[in-house]
NUDREN-209618 format. One record per residue (C-alpha): residue in one letter; chain; y, x, z. Coordinates in Angstrom, 3 decimals. Example, Ala and Ser with C-alpha at 12.3 -4.5 7.8 and 13.67 -1.06 7.14 Angstrom:
+----+----+----------+----------+----------+
| aa | ch |       yy |       xx |       zz |
+----+----+----------+----------+----------+
|  A |  A |   -4.500 |   12.300 |    7.800 |
|  S |  A |   -1.060 |   13.670 |    7.140 |
+----+----+----------+----------+----------+
// end
This chain:
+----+----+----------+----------+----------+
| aa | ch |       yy |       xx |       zz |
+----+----+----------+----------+----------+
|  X |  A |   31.691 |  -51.066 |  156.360 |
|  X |  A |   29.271 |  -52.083 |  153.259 |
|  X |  A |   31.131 |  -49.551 |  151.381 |
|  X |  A |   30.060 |  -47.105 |  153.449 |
|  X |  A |   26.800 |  -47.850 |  153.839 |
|  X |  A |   26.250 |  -48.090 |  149.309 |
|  X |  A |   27.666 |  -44.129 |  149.277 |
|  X |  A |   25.149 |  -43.581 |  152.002 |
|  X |  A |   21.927 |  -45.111 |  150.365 |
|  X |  A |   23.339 |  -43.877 |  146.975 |
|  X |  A |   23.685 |  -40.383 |  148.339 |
|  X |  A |   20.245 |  -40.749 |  150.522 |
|  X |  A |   18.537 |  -41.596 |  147.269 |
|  X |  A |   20.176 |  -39.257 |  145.056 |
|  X |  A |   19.798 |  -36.429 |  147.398 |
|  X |  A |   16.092 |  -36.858 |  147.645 |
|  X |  A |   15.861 |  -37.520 |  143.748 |
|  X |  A |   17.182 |  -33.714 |  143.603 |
|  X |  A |   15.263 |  -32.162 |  145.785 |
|  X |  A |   11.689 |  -34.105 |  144.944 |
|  X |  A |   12.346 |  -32.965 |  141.794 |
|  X |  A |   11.594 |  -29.088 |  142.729 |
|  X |  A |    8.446 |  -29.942 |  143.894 |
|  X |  A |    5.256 |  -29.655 |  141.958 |
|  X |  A |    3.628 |  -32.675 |  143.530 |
|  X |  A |    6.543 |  -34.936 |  142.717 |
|  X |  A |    7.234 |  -34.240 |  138.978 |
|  X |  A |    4.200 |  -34.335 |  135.906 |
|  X |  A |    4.411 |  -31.817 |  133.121 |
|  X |  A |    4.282 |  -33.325 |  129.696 |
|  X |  A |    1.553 |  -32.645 |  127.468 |
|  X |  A |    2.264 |  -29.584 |  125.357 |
|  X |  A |    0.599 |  -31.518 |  122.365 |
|  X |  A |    3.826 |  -34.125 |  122.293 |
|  X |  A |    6.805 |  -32.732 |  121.545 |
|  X |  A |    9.360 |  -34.075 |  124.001 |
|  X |  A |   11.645 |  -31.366 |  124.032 |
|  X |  A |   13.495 |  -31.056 |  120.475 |
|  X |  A |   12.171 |  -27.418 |  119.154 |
|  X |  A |   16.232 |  -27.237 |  118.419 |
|  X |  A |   16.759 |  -27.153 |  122.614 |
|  X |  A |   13.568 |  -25.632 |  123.665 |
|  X |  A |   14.814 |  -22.074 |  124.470 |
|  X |  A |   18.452 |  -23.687 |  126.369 |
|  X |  A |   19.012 |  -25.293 |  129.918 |
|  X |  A |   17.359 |  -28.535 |  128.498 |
|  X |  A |   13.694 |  -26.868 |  128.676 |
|  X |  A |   14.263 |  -25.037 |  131.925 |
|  X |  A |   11.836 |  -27.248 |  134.040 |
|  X |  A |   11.620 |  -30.144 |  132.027 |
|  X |  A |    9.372 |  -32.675 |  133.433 |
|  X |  A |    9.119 |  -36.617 |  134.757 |
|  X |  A |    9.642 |  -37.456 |  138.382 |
|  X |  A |    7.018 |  -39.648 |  139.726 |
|  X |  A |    5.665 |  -39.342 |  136.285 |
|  X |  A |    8.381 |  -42.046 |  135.270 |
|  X |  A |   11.900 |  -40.440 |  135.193 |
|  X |  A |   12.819 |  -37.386 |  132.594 |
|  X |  A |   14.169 |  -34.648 |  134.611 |
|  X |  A |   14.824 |  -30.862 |  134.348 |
|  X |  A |   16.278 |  -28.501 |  136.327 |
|  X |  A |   20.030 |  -29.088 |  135.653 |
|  X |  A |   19.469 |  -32.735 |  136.372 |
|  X |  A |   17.768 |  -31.937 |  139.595 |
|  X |  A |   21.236 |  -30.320 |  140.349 |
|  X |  A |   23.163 |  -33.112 |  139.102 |
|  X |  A |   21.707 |  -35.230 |  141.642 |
|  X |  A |   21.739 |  -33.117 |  144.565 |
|  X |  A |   25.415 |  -32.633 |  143.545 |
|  X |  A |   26.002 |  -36.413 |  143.586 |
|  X |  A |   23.732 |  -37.281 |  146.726 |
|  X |  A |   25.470 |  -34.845 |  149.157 |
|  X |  A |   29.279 |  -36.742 |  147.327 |
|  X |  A |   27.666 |  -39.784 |  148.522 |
|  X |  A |   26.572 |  -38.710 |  151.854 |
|  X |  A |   30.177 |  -36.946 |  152.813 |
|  X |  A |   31.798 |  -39.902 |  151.181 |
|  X |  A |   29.911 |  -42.508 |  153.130 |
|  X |  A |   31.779 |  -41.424 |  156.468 |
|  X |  A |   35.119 |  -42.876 |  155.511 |
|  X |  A |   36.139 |  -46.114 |  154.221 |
|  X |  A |   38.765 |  -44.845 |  151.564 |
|  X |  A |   35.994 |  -41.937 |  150.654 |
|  X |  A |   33.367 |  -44.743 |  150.166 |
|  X |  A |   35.053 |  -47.078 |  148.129 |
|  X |  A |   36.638 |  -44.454 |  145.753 |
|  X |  A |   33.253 |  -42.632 |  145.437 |
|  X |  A |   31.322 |  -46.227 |  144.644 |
|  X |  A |   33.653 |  -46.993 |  142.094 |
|  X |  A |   33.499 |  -43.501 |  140.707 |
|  X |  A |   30.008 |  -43.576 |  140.716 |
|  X |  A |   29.492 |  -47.188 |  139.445 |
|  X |  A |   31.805 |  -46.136 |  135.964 |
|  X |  A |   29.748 |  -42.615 |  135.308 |
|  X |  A |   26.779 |  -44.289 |  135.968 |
|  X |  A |   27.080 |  -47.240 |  134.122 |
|  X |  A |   28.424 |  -44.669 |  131.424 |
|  X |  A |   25.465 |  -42.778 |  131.580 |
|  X |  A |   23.107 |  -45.674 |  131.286 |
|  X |  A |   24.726 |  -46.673 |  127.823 |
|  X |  A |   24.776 |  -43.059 |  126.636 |
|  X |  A |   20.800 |  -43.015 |  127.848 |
|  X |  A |   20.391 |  -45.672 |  124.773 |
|  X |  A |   21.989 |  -43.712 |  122.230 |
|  X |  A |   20.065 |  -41.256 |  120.228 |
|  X |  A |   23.358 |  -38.620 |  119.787 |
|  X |  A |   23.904 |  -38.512 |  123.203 |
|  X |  A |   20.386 |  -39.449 |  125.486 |
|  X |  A |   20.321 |  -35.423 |  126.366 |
|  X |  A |   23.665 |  -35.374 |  126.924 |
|  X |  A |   24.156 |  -32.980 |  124.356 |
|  X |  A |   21.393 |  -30.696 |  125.037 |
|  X |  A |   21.799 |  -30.342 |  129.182 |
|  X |  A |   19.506 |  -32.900 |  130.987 |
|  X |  A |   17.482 |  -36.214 |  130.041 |
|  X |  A |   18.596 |  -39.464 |  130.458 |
|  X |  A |   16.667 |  -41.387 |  128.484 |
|  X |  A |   14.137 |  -43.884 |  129.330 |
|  X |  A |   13.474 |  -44.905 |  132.964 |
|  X |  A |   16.408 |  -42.977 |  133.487 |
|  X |  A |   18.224 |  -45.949 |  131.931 |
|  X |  A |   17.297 |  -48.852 |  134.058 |
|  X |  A |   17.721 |  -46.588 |  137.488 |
|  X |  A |   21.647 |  -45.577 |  135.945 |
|  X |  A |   22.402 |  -48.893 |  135.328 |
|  X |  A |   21.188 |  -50.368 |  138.636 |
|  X |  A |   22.549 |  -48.095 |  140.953 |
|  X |  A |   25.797 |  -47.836 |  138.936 |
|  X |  A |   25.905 |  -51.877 |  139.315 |
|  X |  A |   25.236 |  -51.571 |  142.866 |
|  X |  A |   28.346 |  -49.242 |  143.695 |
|  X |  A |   30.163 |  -51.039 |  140.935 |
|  X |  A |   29.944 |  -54.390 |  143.326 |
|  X |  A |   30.638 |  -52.656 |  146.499 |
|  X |  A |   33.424 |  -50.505 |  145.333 |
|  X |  A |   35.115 |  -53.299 |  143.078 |
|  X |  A |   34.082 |  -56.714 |  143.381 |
|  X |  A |   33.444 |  -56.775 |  147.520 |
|  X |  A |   36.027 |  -53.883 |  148.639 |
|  X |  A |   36.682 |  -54.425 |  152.242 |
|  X |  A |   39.451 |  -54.829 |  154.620 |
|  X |  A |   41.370 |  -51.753 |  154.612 |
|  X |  A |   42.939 |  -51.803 |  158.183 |
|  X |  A |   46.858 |  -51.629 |  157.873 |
|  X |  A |   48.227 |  -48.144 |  160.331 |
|  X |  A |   52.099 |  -49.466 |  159.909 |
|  X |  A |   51.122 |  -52.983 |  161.400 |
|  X |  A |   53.077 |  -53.334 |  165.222 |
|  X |  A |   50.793 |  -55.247 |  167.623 |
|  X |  A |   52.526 |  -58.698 |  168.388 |
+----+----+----------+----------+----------+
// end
């Protein structure tokens, strides 16, 4: 039943990560004095809305997708068991994934498409080590169909 309930916070959270993120009172424009968008991926998909939820977390409009993508996994996920715990430990290795390619100056854009770099980092690793636990370390009991009643 935790299971369940990790791909339904995950995909609560994510889901509203991607759609705050369309919303001008949600996200802050960086200043156009401070380059934060390489002049090399200015005109591509990395540039298109570029901006920091909260004022904290890198976004643009393909990652805004990427989470709505991954909340609405979540939330279909969390109404299963078997769809929980294999979407938790799905999540918890891209995730965690992410968060270590966020550190790496070759691949903190992921190659030109969306930011995950800074903040983005700690919030990766965290909720990647939250469905980590849940969908590896603390599965639950799977109930067994074939079993006869005694």
């Amino acid at each position: 039943m935790q299971e369940r309930y990790c791909a339904l916070g995950l995909g609560v959270l994510f889901t509203l990560l991607g759609i705050l993120g369309f919303f001008p009172g949600f996200i802050t424009v960086p200043d156009t004095a401070v380059a934060y968008v390489p002049d090399v991926l200015a005109p591509g998909v990395y540039a298109s809305g570029f901006s920091y939820l909260f004022g904290l977390f890198p976004t643009n409009l393909f990652h805004n997708l990427v989470h709505l993508t991954v909340g609405l996994l979540g939330l279909a996920a969390g109404t299963n068991l078997v769809t929980a715990r294999a979407y938790n430990r799905a999540f918890a290795v891209a995730y965690l994934a992410i968060a270590v390619m966020g550190l790496l100056p070759v691949t903190k854009t992921t190659f030109g498409l969306m930011p995950i770099f800074g903040n983005n980092v700690w919030l990766n690793a965290l909720t990647g080590a939250i469905a980590g636990y849940f969908g590896f370390v603390k599965p639950g009991r799977t109930p067994d169909l074939g079993a006869s009643p005694s």
